[in-house]
C-alpha positions in Angstrom: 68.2 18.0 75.0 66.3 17.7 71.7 68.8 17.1 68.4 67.4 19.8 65.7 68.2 20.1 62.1 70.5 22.6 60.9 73.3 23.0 58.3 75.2 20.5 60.1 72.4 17.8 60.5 73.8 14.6 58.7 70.1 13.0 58.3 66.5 14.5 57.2 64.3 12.5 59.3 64.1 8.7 60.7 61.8 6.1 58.6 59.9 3.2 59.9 58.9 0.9 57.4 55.4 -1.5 58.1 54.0 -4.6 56.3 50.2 -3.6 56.6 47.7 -0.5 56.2 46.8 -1.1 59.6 49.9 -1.2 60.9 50.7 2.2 59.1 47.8 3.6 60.5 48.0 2.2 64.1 51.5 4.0 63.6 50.3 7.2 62.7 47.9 7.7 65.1 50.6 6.9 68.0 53.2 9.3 66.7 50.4 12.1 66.6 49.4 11.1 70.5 53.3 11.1 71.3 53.0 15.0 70.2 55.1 14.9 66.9 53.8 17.1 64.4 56.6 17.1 61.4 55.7 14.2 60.2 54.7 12.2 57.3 53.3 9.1 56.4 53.8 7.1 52.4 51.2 4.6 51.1 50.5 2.8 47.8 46.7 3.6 48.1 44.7 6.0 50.2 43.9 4.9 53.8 41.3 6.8 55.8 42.0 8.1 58.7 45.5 8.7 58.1 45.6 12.5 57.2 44.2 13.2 60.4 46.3 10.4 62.2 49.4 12.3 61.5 47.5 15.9 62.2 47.2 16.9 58.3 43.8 19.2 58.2 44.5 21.7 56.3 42.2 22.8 53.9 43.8 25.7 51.2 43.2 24.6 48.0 38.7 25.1 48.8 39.6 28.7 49.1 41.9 28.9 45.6 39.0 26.8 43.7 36.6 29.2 45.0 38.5 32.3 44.0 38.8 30.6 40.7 35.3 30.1 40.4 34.6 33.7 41.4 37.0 34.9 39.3 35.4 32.9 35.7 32.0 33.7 36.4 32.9 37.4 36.4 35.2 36.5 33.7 32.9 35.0 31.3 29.7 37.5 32.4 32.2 40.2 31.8 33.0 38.8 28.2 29.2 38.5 27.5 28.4 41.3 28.7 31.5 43.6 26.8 30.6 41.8 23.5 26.8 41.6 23.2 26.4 45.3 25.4 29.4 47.7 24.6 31.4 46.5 21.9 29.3 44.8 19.2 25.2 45.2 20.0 22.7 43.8 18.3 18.9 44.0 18.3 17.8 40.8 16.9 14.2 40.1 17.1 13.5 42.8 19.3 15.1 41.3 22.4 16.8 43.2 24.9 20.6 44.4 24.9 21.9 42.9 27.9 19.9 39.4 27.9 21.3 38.0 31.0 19.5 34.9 30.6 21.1 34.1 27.6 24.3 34.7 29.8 23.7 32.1 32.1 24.9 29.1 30.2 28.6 30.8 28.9 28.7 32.1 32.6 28.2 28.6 34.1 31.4 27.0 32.0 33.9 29.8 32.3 33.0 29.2 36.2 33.6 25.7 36.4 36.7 26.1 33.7 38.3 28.5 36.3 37.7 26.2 39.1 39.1 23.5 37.7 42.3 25.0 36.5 42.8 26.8 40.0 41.8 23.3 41.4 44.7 21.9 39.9 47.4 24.7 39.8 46.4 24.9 43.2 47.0 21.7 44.7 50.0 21.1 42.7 51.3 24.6 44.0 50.5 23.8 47.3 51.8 19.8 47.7 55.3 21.3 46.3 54.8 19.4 42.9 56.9 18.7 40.1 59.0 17.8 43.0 62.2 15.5 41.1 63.8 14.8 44.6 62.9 14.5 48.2 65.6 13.0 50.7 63.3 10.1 51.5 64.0 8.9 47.8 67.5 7.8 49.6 66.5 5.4 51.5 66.3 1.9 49.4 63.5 0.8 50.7 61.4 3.4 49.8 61.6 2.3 46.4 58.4 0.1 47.2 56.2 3.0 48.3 54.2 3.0 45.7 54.2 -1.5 45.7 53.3 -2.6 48.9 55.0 -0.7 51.7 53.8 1.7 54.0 56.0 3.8 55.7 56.2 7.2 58.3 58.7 9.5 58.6 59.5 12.1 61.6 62.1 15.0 60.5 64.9 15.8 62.2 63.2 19.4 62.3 60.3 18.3 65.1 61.0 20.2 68.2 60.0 16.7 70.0 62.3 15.0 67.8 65.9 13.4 69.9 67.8 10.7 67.9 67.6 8.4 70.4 64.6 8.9 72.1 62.5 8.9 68.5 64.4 5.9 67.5 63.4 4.3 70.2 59.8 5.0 70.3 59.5 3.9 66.5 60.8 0.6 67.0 58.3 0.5 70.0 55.6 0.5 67.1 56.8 -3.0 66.1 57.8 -1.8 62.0 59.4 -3.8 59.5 62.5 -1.5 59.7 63.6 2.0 61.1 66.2 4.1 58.9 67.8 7.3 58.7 66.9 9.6 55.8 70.0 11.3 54.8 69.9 14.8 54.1 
């Protein structure tokens, strides 16, 4: 019988700990095969591969940047358009009204300006950020993250996940060190 998390779950999740990028990855890519999929894996630099190693392929913030894109270039045609059209025209050397060439360029910027914000507010939305704690932060290791440690992490809440069986197969993958992450 699997051990979920509830309110009564001691721990968060296990933690092995690895020396190497390759070790981390190798890692990954055998807790994904074993069918785990609340997991998560910590690295002081990027290492490809390793999103789709531990089944990450979601794509959301694409979608938000577009819709802030969309959402500037009718903001910033809308603007030109309200103040050169409705709200203050001027016939100045005999051009038209509504110049919508001359509304390309102010278009163009308030597009990319949106996209960029929603780019950010989006993926800080999204990854759960400013995030001041996470349980992993209790385990001392961890501390070295961000140095020159690599390390995965299988919650408690994986419907594969036994306490036993999971601590098991993580010292199977040969790591530095496997830990409980209390709650």
């Amino acid at each position: 019988m699997a051990h979920h998390a509830d309110a009564t779950t001691p721990f968060y999740a296990l933690m092995a700990e690895f020396d190497s990028a390759d070790a981390l990855l190798s890692a990954a890519t055998a807790v994904g095969k074993a069918g785990f999929t609340k997991t998560d894996a910590y690295s002081p630099f990027p290492i490809h591969g390793l999103a789709e190693a531990i089944g990450f392929h979601e794509k959301k913030v694409a979608p938000i940047v577009l819709a802030g894109g969309v959402l500037g270039m009718l903001g910033g045609y809308g603007l030109e358009y309200w103040t050169q059209v409705i709200a203050y025209p001027m016939n100045i050397g005999g051009r038209p009204i509504h110049s919508w060439p001359a509304f390309i360029v102010p278009t163009f910027e308030t597009t990319i300006l949106f996209a960029a914000g929603t780019a950010v507010l989006g993926m800080l939305a999204l990854n759960g950020l400013p995030e001041p704690y996470h349980p992993v932060f209790n385990v001392p290791q961890f501390a070295r993250a961000s140095k020159d440690r690599f390390f995965i992490v299988i919650e408690a809440r994986d419907p594969k996940f036994d306490l036993d069986a999971t601590w098991s197969f993580l010292t199977s993958l040969k790591p530095r060190s496997v830990s409980e992450v209390d709650q």
